[in-house]
C-alpha positions as CSV (number, residue, x, y, z in Angstrom):
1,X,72.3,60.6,-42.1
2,X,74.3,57.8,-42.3
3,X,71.7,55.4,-40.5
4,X,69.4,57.0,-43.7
5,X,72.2,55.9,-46.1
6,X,72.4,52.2,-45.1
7,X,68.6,51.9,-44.9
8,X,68.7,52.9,-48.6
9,X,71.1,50.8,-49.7
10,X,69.2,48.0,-47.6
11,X,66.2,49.2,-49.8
12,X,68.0,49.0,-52.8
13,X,69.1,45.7,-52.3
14,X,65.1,44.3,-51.1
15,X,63.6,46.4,-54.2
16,X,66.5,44.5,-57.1
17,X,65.3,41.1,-55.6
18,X,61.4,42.0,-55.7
19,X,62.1,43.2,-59.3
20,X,63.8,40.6,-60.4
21,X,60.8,38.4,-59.0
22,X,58.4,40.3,-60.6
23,X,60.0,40.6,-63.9
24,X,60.1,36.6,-64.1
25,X,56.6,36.3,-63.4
26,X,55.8,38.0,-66.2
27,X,54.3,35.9,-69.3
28,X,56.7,35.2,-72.3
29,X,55.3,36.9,-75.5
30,X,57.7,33.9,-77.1
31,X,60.1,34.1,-79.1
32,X,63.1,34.8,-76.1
33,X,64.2,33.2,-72.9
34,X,61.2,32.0,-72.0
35,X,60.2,29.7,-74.2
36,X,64.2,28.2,-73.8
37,X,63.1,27.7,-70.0
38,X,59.5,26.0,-71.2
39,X,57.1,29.3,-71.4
40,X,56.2,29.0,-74.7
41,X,54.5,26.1,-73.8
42,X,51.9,27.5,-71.8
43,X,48.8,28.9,-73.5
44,X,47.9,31.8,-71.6
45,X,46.5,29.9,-68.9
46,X,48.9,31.3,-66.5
47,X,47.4,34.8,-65.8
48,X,44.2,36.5,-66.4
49,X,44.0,40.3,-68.2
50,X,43.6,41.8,-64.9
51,X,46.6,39.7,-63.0
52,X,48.5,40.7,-65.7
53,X,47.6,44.9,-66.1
54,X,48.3,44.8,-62.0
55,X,51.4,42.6,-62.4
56,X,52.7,45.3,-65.2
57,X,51.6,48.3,-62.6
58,X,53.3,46.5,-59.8
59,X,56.5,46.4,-61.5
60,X,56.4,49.4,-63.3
61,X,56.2,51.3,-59.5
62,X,58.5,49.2,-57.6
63,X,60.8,50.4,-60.7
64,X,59.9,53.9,-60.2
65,X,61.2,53.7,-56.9
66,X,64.3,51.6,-57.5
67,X,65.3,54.1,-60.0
68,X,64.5,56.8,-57.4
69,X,66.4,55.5,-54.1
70,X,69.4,54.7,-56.3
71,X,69.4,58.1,-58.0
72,X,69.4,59.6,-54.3
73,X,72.0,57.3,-53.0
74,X,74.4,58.2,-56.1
75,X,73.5,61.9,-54.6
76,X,74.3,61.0,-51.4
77,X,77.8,59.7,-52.4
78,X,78.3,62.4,-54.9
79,X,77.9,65.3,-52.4
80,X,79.2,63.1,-49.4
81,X,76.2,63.5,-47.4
82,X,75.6,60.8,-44.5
């Protein structure tokens, strides 16, 4: 179990990054941060309807099971398993 526990927190780690990728390629709606860093300036040329719907899926899972791994690892410490 404990080989189970450091390949979750592993995940963990792997899956923050990838979310944190996938969060900034999102398009700024303006308004916030991105247009500070120069997204306002773009027009909507960046992504298409259907990039975008799969980006939004893609991040919404990868979420799902961030949330999910680090809900069982705060189990695994709670009830000192592994």
């Amino acid at each position: 179990m404990h080989v189970l526990k450091i390949a979750l927190q592993i995940a963990v780690v792997v899956l923050s990054i990838l979310l944190t990728m996938l969060i900034l390629m999102h398009k700024g709606k303006g308004g916030g941060l991105s247009d500070m860093f120069g997204g306002g300036m773009a027009v909507n040329a960046a992504t298409s309807g259907v990039a975008e719907k799969n980006l939004n899926r893609i991040t919404v899972i990868v979420a799902l099971i961030w949330v999910a791994i680090c809900i069982g690892l705060d189990l695994m410490i709670k009830y000192q398993i592994g």
